[in-house]
N, C-alpha and C positions, 0 to 999 in steps of 0.2 A: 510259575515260570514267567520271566519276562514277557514283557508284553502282550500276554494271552490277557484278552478281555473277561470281566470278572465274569462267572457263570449266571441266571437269573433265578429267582427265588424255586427253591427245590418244591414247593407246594404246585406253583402252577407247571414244572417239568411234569410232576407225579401223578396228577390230574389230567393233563393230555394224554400222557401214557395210558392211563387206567382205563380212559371211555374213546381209545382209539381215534384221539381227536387229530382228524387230516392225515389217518394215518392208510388210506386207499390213495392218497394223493400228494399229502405233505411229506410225510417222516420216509418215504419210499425212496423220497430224491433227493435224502440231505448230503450235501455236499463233503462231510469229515466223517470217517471211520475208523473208529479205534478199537481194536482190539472185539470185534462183532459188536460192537453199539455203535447208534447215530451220535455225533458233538454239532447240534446244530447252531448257526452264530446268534448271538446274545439274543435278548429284546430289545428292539430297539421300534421308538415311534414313527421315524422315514420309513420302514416298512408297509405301513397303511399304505402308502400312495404306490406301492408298484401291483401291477394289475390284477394278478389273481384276489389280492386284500381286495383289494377296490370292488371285486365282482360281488365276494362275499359280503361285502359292506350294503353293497345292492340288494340285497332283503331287507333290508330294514327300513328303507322309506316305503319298500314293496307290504312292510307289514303295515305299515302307518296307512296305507290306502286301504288294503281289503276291507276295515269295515265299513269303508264308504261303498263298495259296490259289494256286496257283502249278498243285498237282495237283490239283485241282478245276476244271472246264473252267466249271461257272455263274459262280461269285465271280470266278474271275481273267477270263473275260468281263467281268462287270459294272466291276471295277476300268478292266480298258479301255476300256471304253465312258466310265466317271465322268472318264477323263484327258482324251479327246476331246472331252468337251464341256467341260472348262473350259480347252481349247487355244481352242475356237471362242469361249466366252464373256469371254475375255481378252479377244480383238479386239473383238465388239462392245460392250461394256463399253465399249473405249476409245474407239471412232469414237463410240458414240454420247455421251459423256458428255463428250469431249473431254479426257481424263484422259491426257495422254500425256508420258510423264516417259521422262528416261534410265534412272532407276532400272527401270523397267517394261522399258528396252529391254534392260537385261541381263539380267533377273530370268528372263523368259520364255523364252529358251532354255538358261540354265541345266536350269530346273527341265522342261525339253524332254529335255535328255542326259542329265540324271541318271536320268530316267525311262525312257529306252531302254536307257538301257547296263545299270539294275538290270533289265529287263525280258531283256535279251540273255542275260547272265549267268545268269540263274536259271532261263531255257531250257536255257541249255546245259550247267550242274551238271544237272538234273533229267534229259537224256539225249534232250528233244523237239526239241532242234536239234542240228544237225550243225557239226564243226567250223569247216568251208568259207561255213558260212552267216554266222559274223560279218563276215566283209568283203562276203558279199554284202548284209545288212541295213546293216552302217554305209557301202558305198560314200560316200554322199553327206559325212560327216562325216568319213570316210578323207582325201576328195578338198580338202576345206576346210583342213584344219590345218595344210595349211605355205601355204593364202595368208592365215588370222588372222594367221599368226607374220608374215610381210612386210608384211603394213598395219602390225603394233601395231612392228615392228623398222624400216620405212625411213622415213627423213627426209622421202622426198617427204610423205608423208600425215600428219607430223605440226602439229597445229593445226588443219587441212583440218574444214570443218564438214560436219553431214551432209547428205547432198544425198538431194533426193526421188527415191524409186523408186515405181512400182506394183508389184504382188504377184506373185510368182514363180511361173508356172504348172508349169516343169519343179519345183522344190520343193514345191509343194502335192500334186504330182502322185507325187512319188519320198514322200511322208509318206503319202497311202492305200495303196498298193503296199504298205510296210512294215507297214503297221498291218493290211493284210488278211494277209501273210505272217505276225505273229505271230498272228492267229487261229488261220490254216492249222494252225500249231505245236501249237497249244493243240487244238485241236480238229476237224480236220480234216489228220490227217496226211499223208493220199494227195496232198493237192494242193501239199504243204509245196516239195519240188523247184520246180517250176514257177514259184510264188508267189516262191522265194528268189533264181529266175533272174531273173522279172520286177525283182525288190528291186534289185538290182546293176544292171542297165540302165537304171532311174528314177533310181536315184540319183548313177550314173556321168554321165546327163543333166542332173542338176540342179549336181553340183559346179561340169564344164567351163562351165556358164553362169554362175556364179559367178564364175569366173574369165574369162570373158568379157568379160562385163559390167564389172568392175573395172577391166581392162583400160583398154577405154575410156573409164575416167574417172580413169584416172592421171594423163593430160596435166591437167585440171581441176584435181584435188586437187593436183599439182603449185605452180599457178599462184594457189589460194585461199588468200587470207590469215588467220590466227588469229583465231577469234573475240573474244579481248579486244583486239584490235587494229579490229576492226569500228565 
């Protein structure tokens, strides 16, 4: 259709979709709705600079500090705490301001993993986590990487727009677990076991519902037609 800007590559739409990426905060407020799916506007780079990007962006120098205070239980407290709340001030940022771009839908759990996995790491050089603990901290992210690989790799889902979800309670749920297990680590090491058992059970819950959920909307994405063809 004239002047409809071209759609952006169907791997990284299928992939947001798949691991509900921004989708408690981003995919909830998109602004074009066709026919029950979200049309959210292009990829574009000027996105970075409007502020929920920008909050998200703000983990990532937050990862590049933790392992400097890393042994220090106040600072690398407060670094987690500063990450947590610009995880929460992303979303509302975007519900409220309307600001909800694809740029944003990838940005946000980028600057999500990089921020765990330098967070994981630098437990585990340092000696306050256990070897057994990274899979029980990353279960959830374990569980996700070979269904990104099958949305962004099969045919069915490519073009497929993204469709509305609400907010993922086994994920919100397997993300405090974890974030209370790295306290544990940090500073409260008696309860570390327990925390890292609970971690692997949240986030073993939150995968299989990812994959669940996908599931059931294979036949869909199956049958929906390419956005520039809309």
């Amino acid at each position: 259709m004239e002047g409809r800007p071209a759609p952006p590559p169907a791997g990284a739409r299928a992939v947001a979709d798949a691991l509900d990426v921004g989708q408690d905060h981003r995919a909830s407020a998109a602004p074009v709705r066709r026919k029950g799916h979200l049309a959210m506007p292009p990829l574009s780079a000027r996105d970075l600079a409007l502020p929920p990007n920008l909050m998200s962006l703000a983990r990532l120098p937050l990862a590049a500090l933790f392992p400097f205070v890393a042994a220090h239980p106040g600072p690398a407290l407060a670094v987690l705490c500063c990450a947590g709340i610009t995880d929460v001030l992303d979303g509302w940022l975007a519900r409220r301001s309307g600001q909800v771009t694809r740029m944003g839908a990838i940005v946000d759990p980028i600057a999500d993993k990089v921020f765990a996995l330098t967070v994981v790491g630098t437990l585990l050089h340092g000696g306050a986590l256990p070897l057994w603990g990274i899979p029980a901290l990353l279960a959830r992210e374990i569980l996700e990487l070979p269904l990104a690989l099958w949305i962004a790799l099969s045919r069915r889902f490519r073009g497929a727009r993204l469709s509305t979800a609400s907010a993922n309670i086994p994920g919100k749920l397997a993300t405090t677990v974890q974030f209370a297990a790295v306290l544990a680590a940090i500073a409260l090491p008696a309860a570390l076991r327990p925390m890292l058992a609970a971690a692997a059970g949240a986030g073993a819950a939150a995968g299989i519902s990812y994959w669940v959920r996908q599931l059931r909307r294979a036949p869909a994405a199956a049958n929906t037609p390419p956005e520039a063809g809309a």
